[in-house]
C-alpha atoms as a printed R data frame, in Angstrom:
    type eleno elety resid chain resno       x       y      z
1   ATOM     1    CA   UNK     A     1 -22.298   0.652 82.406
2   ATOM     2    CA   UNK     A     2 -25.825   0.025 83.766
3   ATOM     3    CA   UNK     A     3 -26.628  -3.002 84.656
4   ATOM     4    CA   UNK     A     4 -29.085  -4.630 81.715
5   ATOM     5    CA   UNK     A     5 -29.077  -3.475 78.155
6   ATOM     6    CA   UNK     A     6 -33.216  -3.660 77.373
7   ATOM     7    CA   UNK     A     7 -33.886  -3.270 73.509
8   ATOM     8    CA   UNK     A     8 -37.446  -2.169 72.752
9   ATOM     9    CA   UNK     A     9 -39.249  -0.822 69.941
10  ATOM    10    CA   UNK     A    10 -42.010  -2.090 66.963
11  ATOM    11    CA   UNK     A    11 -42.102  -5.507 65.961
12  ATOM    12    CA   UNK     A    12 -39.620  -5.562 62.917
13  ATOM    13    CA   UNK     A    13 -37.235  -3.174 64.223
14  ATOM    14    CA   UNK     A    14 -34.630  -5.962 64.884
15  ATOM    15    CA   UNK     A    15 -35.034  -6.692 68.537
16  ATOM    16    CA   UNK     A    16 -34.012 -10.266 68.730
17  ATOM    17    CA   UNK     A    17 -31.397 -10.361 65.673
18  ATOM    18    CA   UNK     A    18 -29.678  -7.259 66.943
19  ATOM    19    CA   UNK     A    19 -30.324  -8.440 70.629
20  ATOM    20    CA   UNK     A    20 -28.365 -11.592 70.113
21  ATOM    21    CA   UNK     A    21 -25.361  -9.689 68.291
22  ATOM    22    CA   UNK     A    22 -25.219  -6.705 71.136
23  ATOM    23    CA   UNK     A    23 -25.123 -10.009 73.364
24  ATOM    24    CA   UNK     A    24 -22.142 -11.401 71.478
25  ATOM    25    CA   UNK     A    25 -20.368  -7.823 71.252
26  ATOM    26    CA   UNK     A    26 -21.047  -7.056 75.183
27  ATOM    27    CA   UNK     A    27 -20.098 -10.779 76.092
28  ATOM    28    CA   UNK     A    28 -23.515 -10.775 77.941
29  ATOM    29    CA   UNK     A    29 -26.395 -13.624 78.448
30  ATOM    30    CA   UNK     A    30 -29.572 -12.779 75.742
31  ATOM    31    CA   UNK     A    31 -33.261 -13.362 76.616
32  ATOM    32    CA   UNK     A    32 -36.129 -12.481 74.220
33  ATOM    33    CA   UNK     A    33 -38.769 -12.192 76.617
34  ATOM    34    CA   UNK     A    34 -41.511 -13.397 74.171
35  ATOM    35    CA   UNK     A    35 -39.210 -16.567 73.493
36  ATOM    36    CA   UNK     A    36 -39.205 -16.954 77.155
37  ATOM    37    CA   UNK     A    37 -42.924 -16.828 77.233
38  ATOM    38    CA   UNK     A    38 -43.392 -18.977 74.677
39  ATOM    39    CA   UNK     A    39 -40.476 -21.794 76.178
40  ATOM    40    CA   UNK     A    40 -42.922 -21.545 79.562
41  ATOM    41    CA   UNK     A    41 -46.214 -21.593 78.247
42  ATOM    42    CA   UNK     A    42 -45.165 -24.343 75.670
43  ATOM    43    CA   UNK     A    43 -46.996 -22.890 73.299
44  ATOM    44    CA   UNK     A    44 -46.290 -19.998 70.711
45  ATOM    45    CA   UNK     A    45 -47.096 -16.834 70.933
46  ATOM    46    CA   UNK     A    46 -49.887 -16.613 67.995
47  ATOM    47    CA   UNK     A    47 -51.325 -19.686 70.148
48  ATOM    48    CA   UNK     A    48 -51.819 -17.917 73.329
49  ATOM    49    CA   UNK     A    49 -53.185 -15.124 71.760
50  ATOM    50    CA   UNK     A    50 -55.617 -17.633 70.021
51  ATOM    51    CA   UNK     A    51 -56.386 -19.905 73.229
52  ATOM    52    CA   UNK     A    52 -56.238 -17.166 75.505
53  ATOM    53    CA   UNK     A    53 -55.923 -13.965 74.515
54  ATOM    54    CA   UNK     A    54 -54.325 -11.020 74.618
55  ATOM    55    CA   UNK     A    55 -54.442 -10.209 78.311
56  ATOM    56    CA   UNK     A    56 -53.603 -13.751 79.345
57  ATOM    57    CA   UNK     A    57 -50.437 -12.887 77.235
58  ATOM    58    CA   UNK     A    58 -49.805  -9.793 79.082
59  ATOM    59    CA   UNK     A    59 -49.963 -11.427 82.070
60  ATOM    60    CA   UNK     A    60 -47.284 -13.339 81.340
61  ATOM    61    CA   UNK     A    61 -45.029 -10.734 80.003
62  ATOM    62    CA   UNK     A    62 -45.376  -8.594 82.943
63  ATOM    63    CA   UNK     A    63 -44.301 -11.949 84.983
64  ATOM    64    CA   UNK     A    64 -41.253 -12.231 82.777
65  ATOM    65    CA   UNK     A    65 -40.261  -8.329 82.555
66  ATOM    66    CA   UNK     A    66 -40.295  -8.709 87.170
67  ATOM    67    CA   UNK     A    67 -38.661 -11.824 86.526
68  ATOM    68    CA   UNK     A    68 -35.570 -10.270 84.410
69  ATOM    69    CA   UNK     A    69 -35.593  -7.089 86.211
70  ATOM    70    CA   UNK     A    70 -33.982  -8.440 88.917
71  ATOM    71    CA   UNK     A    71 -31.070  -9.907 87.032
72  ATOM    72    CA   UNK     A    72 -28.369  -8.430 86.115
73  ATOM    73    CA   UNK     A    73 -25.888  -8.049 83.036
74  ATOM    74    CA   UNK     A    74 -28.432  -9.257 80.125
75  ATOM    75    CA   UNK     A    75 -29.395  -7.881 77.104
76  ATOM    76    CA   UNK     A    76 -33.011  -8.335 77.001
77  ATOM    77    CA   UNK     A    77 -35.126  -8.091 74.135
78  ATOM    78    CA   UNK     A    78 -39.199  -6.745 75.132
79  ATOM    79    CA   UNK     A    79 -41.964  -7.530 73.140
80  ATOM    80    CA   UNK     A    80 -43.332  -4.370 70.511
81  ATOM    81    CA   UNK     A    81 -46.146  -3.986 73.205
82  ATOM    82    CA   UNK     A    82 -44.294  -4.741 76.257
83  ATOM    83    CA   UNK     A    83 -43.277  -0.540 77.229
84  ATOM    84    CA   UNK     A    84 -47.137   0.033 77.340
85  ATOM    85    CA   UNK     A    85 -47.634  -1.088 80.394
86  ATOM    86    CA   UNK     A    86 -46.148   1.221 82.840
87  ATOM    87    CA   UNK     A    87 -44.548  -0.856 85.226
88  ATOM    88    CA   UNK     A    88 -42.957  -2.842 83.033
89  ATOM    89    CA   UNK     A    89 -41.389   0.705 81.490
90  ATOM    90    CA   UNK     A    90 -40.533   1.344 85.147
91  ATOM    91    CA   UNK     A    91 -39.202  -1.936 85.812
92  ATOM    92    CA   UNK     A    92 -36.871  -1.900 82.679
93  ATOM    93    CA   UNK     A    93 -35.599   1.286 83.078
94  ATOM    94    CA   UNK     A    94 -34.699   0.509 86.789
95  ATOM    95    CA   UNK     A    95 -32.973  -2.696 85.668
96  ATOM    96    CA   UNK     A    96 -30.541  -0.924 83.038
97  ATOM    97    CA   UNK     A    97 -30.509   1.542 79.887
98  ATOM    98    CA   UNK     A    98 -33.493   1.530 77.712
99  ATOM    99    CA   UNK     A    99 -32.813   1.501 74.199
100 ATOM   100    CA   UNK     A   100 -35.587   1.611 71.402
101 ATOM   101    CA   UNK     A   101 -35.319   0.522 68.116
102 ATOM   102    CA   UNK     A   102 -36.883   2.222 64.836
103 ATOM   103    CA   UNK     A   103 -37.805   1.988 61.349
104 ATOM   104    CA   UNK     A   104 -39.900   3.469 58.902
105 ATOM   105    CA   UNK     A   105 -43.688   2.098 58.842
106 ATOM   106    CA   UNK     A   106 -43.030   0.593 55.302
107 ATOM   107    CA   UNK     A   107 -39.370  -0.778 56.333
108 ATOM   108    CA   UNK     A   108 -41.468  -2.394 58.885
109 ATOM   109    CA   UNK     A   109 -44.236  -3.870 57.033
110 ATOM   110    CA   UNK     A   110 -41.174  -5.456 54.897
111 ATOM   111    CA   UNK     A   111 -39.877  -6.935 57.637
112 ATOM   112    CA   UNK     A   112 -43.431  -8.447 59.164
113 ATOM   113    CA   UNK     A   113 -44.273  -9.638 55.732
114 ATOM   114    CA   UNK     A   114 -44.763 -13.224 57.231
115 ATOM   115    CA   UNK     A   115 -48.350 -13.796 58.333
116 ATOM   116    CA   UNK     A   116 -49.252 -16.018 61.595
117 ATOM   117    CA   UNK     A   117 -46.849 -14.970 63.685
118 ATOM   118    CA   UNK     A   118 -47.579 -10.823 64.337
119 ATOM   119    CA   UNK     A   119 -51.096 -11.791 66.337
120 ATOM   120    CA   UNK     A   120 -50.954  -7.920 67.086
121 ATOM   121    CA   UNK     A   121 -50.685  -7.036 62.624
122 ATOM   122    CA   UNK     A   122 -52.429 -10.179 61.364
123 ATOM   123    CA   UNK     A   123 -56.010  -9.050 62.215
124 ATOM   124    CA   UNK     A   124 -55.319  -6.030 59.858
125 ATOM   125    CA   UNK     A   125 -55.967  -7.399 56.618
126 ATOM   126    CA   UNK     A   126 -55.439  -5.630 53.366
127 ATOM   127    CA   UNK     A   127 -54.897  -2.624 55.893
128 ATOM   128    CA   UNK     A   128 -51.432  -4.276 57.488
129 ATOM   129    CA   UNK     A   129 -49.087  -1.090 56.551
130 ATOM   130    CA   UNK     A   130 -52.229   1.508 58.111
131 ATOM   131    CA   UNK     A   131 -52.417  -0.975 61.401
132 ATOM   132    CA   UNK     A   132 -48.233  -0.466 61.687
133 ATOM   133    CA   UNK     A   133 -48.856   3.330 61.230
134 ATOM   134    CA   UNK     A   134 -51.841   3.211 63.766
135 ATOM   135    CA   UNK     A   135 -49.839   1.096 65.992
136 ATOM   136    CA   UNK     A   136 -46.893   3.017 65.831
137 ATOM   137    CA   UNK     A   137 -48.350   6.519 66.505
138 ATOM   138    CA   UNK     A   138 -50.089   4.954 69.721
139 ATOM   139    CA   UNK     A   139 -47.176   3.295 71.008
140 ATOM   140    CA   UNK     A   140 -44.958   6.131 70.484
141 ATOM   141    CA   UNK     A   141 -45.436   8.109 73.520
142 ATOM   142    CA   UNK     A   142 -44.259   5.203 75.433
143 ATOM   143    CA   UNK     A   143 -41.066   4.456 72.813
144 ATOM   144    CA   UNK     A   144 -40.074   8.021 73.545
145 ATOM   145    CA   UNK     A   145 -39.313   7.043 77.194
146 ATOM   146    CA   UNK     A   146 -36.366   4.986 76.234
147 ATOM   147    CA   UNK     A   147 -33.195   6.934 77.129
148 ATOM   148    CA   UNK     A   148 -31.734   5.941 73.646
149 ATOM   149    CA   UNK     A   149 -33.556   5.347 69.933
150 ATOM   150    CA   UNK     A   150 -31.382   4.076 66.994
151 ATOM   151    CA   UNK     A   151 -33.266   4.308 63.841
152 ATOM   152    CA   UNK     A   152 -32.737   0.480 62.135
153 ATOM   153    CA   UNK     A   153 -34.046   1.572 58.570
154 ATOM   154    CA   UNK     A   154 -30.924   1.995 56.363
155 ATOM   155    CA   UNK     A   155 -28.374   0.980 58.563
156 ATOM   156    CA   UNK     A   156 -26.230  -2.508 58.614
157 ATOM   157    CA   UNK     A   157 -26.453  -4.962 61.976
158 ATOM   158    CA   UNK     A   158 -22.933  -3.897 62.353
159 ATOM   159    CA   UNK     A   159 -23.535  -0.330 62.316
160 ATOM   160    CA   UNK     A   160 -26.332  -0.128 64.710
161 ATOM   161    CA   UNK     A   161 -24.527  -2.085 67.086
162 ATOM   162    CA   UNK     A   162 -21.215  -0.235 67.396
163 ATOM   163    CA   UNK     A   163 -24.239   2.760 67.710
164 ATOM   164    CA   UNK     A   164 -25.182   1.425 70.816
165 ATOM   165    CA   UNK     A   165 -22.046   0.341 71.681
166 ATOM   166    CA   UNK     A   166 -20.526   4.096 71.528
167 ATOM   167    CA   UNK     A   167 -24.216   5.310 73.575
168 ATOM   168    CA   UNK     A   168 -23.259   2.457 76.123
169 ATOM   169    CA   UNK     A   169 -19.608   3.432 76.865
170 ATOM   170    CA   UNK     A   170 -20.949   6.657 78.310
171 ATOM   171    CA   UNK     A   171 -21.856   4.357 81.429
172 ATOM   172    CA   UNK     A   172 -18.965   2.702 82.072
173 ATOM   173    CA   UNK     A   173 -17.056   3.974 85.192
Protein backbone atom coordinates (compact mmCIF):
# COMPACT_ATOMS: atom_id res chain seq x y z
CA UNK A 1 0.00 0.00 0.00
CA UNK A 2 1.24 3.59 -0.54
CA UNK A 3 2.43 5.21 2.01
CA UNK A 4 -0.42 7.97 3.27
CA UNK A 5 -4.08 7.58 2.63
CA UNK A 6 -5.06 11.59 1.77
CA UNK A 7 -8.97 12.06 1.71
CA UNK A 8 -10.04 15.16 -0.21
CA UNK A 9 -13.08 16.47 -1.63
CA UNK A 10 -16.03 19.42 -0.80
CA UNK A 11 -16.62 20.44 2.56
CA UNK A 12 -19.50 18.02 3.68
CA UNK A 13 -18.36 15.09 1.89
CA UNK A 14 -17.24 13.37 5.18
CA UNK A 15 -13.56 14.02 5.30
CA UNK A 16 -12.89 14.04 8.96
CA UNK A 17 -15.77 11.50 10.15
CA UNK A 18 -14.79 9.01 7.50
CA UNK A 19 -11.03 10.02 7.98
CA UNK A 20 -11.07 9.01 11.59
CA UNK A 21 -12.94 5.56 10.83
CA UNK A 22 -10.46 4.65 7.66
CA UNK A 23 -7.86 5.51 10.55
CA UNK A 24 -9.41 3.00 12.93
CA UNK A 25 -9.96 0.30 10.03
CA UNK A 26 -6.19 0.81 8.61
CA UNK A 27 -4.80 0.95 12.31
CA UNK A 28 -3.15 4.26 11.13
CA UNK A 29 -2.46 7.83 13.00
CA UNK A 30 -5.41 10.60 11.67
CA UNK A 31 -4.67 14.32 11.11
CA UNK A 32 -7.30 16.78 9.79
CA UNK A 33 -5.09 19.28 8.49
CA UNK A 34 -7.52 22.21 9.20
CA UNK A 35 -7.70 20.87 12.94
CA UNK A 36 -4.02 21.03 12.84
CA UNK A 37 -4.15 24.57 11.69
CA UNK A 38 -6.46 25.57 13.94
CA UNK A 39 -4.49 23.58 17.23
CA UNK A 40 -1.29 25.92 15.89
CA UNK A 41 -2.76 29.07 15.21
CA UNK A 42 -4.93 28.78 18.45
CA UNK A 43 -7.55 30.10 16.86
CA UNK A 44 -10.42 28.57 14.63
CA UNK A 45 -10.62 28.47 11.36
CA UNK A 46 -13.70 31.04 10.77
CA UNK A 47 -11.28 33.31 13.03
CA UNK A 48 -8.36 33.35 10.80
CA UNK A 49 -10.32 33.86 7.97
CA UNK A 50 -11.88 36.86 9.92
CA UNK A 51 -8.47 38.29 11.46
CA UNK A 52 -6.52 37.42 8.60
CA UNK A 53 -7.87 36.21 5.76
CA UNK A 54 -8.03 33.86 3.38
CA UNK A 55 -4.47 33.82 2.10
CA UNK A 56 -2.98 34.01 5.57
CA UNK A 57 -5.01 30.69 5.88
CA UNK A 58 -3.51 29.26 2.87
CA UNK A 59 -0.36 29.92 4.00
CA UNK A 60 -0.72 27.86 6.65
CA UNK A 61 -2.23 24.95 4.96
CA UNK A 62 0.41 24.74 2.44
CA UNK A 63 2.89 24.68 5.68
CA UNK A 64 0.89 21.79 7.06
CA UNK A 65 0.26 19.75 3.64
CA UNK A 66 4.88 19.97 3.40
CA UNK A 67 4.70 19.25 6.90
CA UNK A 68 2.58 15.82 6.53
CA UNK A 69 3.99 14.99 3.26
CA UNK A 70 6.91 13.86 4.65
CA UNK A 71 5.37 11.44 7.08
CA UNK A 72 4.43 8.42 6.53
CA UNK A 73 1.46 5.88 7.24
CA UNK A 74 -1.42 8.60 8.06
CA UNK A 75 -4.62 9.09 6.87
CA UNK A 76 -4.86 12.69 6.33
CA UNK A 77 -7.84 14.60 5.89
CA UNK A 78 -7.23 18.16 3.37
CA UNK A 79 -9.26 21.00 3.61
CA UNK A 80 -12.31 21.39 0.56
CA UNK A 81 -9.83 24.03 -0.92
CA UNK A 82 -6.62 22.52 -0.08
CA UNK A 83 -6.09 20.39 -3.93
CA UNK A 84 -6.25 23.94 -5.55
CA UNK A 85 -3.12 24.78 -5.00
CA UNK A 86 -0.89 22.76 -7.11
CA UNK A 87 1.81 21.84 -5.00
CA UNK A 88 -0.05 20.83 -2.39
CA UNK A 89 -1.92 18.31 -5.15
CA UNK A 90 1.68 17.37 -5.99
CA UNK A 91 2.80 17.02 -2.58
CA UNK A 92 -0.19 14.71 -1.58
CA UNK A 93 -0.11 12.61 -4.32
CA UNK A 94 3.71 12.03 -3.81
CA UNK A 95 3.07 11.24 -0.14
CA UNK A 96 0.38 8.37 -0.83
CA UNK A 97 -3.03 7.60 -2.77
CA UNK A 98 -5.35 10.43 -3.29
CA UNK A 99 -8.79 9.72 -2.63
CA UNK A 100 -11.72 12.30 -3.14
CA UNK A 101 -14.84 12.29 -1.61
CA UNK A 102 -18.37 13.26 -3.24
CA UNK A 103 -21.85 14.15 -2.82
CA UNK A 104 -24.56 15.71 -4.49
CA UNK A 105 -24.66 19.73 -4.21
CA UNK A 106 -27.96 19.45 -2.14
CA UNK A 107 -26.58 16.33 0.03
CA UNK A 108 -23.97 18.84 0.67
CA UNK A 109 -25.78 21.88 1.56
CA UNK A 110 -27.55 19.34 4.18
CA UNK A 111 -24.59 18.55 5.60
CA UNK A 112 -23.08 22.41 5.87
CA UNK A 113 -26.39 23.49 7.22
CA UNK A 114 -24.51 24.98 10.31
CA UNK A 115 -23.54 28.61 9.74
CA UNK A 116 -20.09 30.15 11.19
CA UNK A 117 -18.01 27.58 10.58
CA UNK A 118 -17.89 27.15 6.34
CA UNK A 119 -15.98 30.83 6.05
CA UNK A 120 -15.69 29.63 2.30
CA UNK A 121 -20.20 29.05 2.10
CA UNK A 122 -21.17 31.57 4.79
CA UNK A 123 -20.65 34.71 2.62
CA UNK A 124 -23.30 33.17 0.23
CA UNK A 125 -26.39 34.12 1.78
CA UNK A 126 -29.80 33.06 0.65
CA UNK A 127 -27.62 31.75 -2.39
CA UNK A 128 -25.66 28.91 -0.08
CA UNK A 129 -26.84 25.75 -2.35
CA UNK A 130 -25.76 28.08 -5.89
CA UNK A 131 -22.22 29.01 -3.99
CA UNK A 132 -21.78 24.85 -3.37
CA UNK A 133 -22.71 24.39 -7.10
CA UNK A 134 -20.34 27.34 -8.13
CA UNK A 135 -17.77 26.04 -5.85
CA UNK A 136 -18.01 22.67 -6.86
CA UNK A 137 -17.83 23.11 -10.68
CA UNK A 138 -14.54 25.28 -10.07
CA UNK A 139 -12.92 22.96 -7.86
CA UNK A 140 -13.66 20.03 -9.89
CA UNK A 141 -10.90 20.00 -12.29
CA UNK A 142 -8.60 19.71 -9.45
CA UNK A 143 -10.95 16.80 -7.53
CA UNK A 144 -10.59 14.87 -10.75
CA UNK A 145 -6.81 14.48 -10.07
CA UNK A 146 -7.37 12.20 -7.19
CA UNK A 147 -6.55 8.63 -8.29
CA UNK A 148 -9.81 7.44 -6.50
CA UNK A 149 -13.51 9.29 -5.96
CA UNK A 150 -16.16 7.50 -3.78
CA UNK A 151 -19.42 9.19 -4.11
CA UNK A 152 -20.63 9.71 -0.10
CA UNK A 153 -24.36 10.60 -1.04
CA UNK A 154 -26.44 7.45 -0.31
CA UNK A 155 -24.00 5.32 1.07
CA UNK A 156 -23.43 4.23 4.98
CA UNK A 157 -19.82 5.18 6.83
CA UNK A 158 -19.38 1.52 6.72
CA UNK A 159 -19.87 1.10 3.16
CA UNK A 160 -17.67 3.78 1.90
CA UNK A 161 -14.99 2.63 3.96
CA UNK A 162 -14.72 -1.06 3.06
CA UNK A 163 -14.92 1.02 -0.66
CA UNK A 164 -11.74 2.35 -0.04
CA UNK A 165 -10.59 -0.35 1.74
CA UNK A 166 -11.10 -2.85 -1.41
CA UNK A 167 -9.41 0.39 -3.84
CA UNK A 168 -6.49 0.31 -1.18
CA UNK A 169 -5.68 -3.45 -1.21
CA UNK A 170 -4.70 -3.03 -4.83
CA UNK A 171 -1.38 -1.47 -3.29
CA UNK A 172 -0.40 -3.78 -1.00
CA UNK A 173 2.65 -5.91 -2.09
Amino acid sequence: MKDNVILTGFMGTGKSSLGKLLATRLGRPFVDIDKKIEVEAQLSIPKIFERFGEEHFRELERAAVRELSERRGLVIATGGGTVKDAENLRLLKNSGVVICLTAEPEEIFRRTARRGERPVLDGGGNERLETIKRLLTERKEFYDRADYQVDTTNWSPIQIIDNICRYLRQFRS
